[in-house]
N, C-alpha and C positions, 0 to 999 in steps of 0.2 A: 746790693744796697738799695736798689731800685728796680723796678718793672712796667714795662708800656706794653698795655694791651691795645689792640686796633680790631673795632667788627665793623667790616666793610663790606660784607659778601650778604647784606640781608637788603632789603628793599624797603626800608623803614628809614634808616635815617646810619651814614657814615661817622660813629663814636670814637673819640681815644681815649685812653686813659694812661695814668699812671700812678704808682708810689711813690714818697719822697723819702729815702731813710737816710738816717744820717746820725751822727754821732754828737755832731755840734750845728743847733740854725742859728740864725737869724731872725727876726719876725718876719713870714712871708707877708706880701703883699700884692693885691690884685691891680696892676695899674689898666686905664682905659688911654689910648695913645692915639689920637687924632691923629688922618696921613699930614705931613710938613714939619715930624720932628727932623733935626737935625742930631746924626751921631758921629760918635769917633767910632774908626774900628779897632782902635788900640791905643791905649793910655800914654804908651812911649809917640806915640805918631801921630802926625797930622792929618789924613786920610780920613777927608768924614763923606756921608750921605745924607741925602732927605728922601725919609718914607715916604713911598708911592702910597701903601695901606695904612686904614686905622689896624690899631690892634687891641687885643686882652693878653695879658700876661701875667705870671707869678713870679714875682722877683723874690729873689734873697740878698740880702749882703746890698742894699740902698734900691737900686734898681737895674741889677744882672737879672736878669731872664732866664728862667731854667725851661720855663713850661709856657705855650700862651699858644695861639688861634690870632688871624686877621678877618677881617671883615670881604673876605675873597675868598674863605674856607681853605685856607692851610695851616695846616699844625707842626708845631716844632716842637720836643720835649731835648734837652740835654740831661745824659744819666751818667753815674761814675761809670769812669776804665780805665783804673789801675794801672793797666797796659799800656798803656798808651805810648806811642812813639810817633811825634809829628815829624812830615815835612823839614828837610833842610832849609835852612836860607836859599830864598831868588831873588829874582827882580818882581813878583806878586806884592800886593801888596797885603800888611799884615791883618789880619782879625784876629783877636783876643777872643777867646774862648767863653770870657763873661760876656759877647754880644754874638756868640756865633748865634742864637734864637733872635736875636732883634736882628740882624740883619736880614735872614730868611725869612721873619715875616714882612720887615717893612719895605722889601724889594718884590717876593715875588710873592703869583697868585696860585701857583701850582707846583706840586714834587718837581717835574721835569724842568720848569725854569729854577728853582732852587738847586738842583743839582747842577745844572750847565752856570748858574753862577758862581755858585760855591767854588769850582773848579780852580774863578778867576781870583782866588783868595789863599792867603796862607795862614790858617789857623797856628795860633800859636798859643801856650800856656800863659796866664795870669798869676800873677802871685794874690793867692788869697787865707787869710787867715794864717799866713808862713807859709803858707804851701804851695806847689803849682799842681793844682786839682786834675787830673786827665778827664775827659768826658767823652761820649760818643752821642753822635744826634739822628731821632728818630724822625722823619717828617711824612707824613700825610694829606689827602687834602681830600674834599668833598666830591670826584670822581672815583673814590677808592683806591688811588694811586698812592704805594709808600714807598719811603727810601728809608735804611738806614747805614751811615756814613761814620765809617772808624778810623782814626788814625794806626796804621797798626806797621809795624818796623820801618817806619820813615815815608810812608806811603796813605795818602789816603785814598778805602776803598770802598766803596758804593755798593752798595745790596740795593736794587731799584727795582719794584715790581711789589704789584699787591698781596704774592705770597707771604711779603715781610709781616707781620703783625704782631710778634711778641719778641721784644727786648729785654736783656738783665743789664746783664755787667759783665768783666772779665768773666771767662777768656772770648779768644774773637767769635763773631756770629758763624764762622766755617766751624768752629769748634764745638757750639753751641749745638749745630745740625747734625752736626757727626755723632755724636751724644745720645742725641732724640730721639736716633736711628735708632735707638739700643730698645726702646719702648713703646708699646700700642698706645694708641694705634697707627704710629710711625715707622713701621717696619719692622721692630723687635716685638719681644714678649715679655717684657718686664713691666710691672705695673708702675701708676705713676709713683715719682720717688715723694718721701715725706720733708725731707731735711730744709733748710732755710739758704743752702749754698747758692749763689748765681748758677752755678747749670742745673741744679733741683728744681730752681722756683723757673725757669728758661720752662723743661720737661710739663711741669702742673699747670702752669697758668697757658701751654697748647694742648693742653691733655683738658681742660673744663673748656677753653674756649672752644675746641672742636665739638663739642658736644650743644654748645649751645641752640636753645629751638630759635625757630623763626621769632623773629619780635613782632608786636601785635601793631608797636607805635614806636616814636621816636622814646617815649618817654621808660619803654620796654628795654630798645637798647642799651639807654643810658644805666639801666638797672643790672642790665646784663654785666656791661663791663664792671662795674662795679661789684658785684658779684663775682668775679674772675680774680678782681685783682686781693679783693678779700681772701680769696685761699693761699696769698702767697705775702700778705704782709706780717708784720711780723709784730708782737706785744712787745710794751715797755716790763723791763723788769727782770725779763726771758737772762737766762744764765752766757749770754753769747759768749763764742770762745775768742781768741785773740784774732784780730785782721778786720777784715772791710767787711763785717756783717751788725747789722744797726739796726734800732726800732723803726718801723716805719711812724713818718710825724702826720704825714695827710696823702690826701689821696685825692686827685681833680679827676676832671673828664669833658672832653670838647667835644662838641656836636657841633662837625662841620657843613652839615647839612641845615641845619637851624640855626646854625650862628649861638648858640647857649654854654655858658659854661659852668661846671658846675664842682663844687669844693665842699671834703670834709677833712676836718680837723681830728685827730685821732685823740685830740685830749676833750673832746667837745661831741655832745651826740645829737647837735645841730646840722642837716646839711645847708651849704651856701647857694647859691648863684646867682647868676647876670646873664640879662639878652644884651648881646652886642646892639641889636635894634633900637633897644630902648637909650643907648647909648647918644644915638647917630644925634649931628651937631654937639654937642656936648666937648666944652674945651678938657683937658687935658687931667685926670684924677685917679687916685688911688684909698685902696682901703684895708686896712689895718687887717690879716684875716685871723689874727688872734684876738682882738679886740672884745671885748667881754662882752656880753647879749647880744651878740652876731647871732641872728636864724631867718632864714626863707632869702626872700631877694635883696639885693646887696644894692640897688639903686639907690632907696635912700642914703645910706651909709659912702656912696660916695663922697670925697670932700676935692677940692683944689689939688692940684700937686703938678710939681714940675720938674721931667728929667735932668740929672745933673752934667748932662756933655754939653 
């Protein structure tokens, strides 16, 4: 349903990206989050924080955070997994899955502290839309450092190291790799696959980003990812068959190196973005990113807005 690309191996500028597909959204929206919000880390519980960093985010569903960057260059994206099996009850305290991206950004400034915090947390399911959505979360930051972290049979387990770079969806990332193996230029001899399944689109979007040239500038790589995650989204309209395969709706990408974010809309052939820079002082705002004449920088189009914890 979704893909995070990472080009961190070039000397230009540390990019992520992702897809956002889905069956049913919400109007995403871009919030700017000055450090000193205060959150909960779950709706049932009293357990809150105040953000060390500002941040940028893409919420859905008011302001859950799926995707977003802090002003310390760490990136969080959460993407479906199906699979998903969390954590038993302990004595940790709970995070809800609609802030597991807000707490990782507004706490730390690096994968390796996000990971050693996370640790001190117990992810658990939200109910959203009737559901309780499973997700897994990618994190990188602007040393090239990435993690990605799945709940997977009662256990969460940590992929940490900057070979991580491309994420789907179900099944786990060990399953994902075992796969890959089957295809060049990952050890097998099978060419890249076509199909739109999570381990096809896992296989294509490492099969084009390997191949990627050096980037000339920052503004190169941001082109690149982009370019990657394009071979693996998917058109509205497409005959999909039954299960967790969906159009993709848009598609961002965070330059941790730059601090820049940057959004397109898959029904809109405007691209978006925002410098976190141009942000700094600036109290607390969001912006519509469906909103009609949305194109270029998104500064103006910021308005007021205030989290609801």
């Amino acid at each position: 349903m979704c893909t995070r690309v990472f080009c961190c191996e070039n000397s230009t500028a540390k990019v992520a990206g992702r897809t956002l597909d889905a069956s049913f959204l919400d109007v995403p929206h871009l919030w700017w989050l000055p450090a000193g919000q205060v959150r909960k880390a779950h709706p049932d519980r009293d357990w809150t924080w105040t953000s060390k960093y500002a941040s940028l985010t893409i919420a859905e569903w008011q302001d859950a955070a799926v995707d977003g960057m802090n002003d310390h260059g760490l990136g969080a994206h959460a993407l479906m997994y199906t699979s998903a099996v969390y954590e038993p009850p302990d004595d940790r305290p709970m995070l809800s899955t609609l802030r597991w991206v807000n707490f990782a950004l507004d706490l730390f400034g690096t994968v390796a502290e996000a990971v050693e915090g996370l640790a001190g947390m117990r992810v658990t399911p939200s109910l959203l839309e009737g559901l309780h959505l499973g997700v897994h979360l990618a994190l990188e930051d602007a040393s090239g450092d990435s993690a990605i972290v799945e709940p997977v049979n009662g256990r969460m387990v940590v992929h940490h190291g900057h070979q991580h770079q491309i994420m789907t969806n179900s099944p786990s990332l060990d399953e994902h790799l075992a796969n890959r193996s089957k295809y060049r230029p990952f050890g097998g001899e099978l060419p890249p696959p076509g199909d739109i399944t999570s381990l096809d689109r896992f296989v294509r979007a490492s099969y084009f980003h390997h191949y990627l040239p050096e980037p000339a500038d920052n503004r190169e790589t941001v082109a690149e990812v982009f370019q990657v995650l394009s071979t693996v989204a998917k058109p509205f309209g497409a005959p999909y068959p039954e299960g967790d395969i969906y159009p993709t709706r848009w598609i961002s990408a965070v330059d941790l190196t730059n601090l820049d974010y940057y959004f397109w809309s898959r029904m809109s052939p405007n691209m978006l973005w925002l410098g976190m820079h141009d942000m700094a002082g600036r109290p607390a705002g969001v912006v519509d990113l469906f909103a009609d004449g949305l194109a270029g920088d998104l500064e103006p189009a910021m308005e007021p807005g205030s989290i609801s914890d």
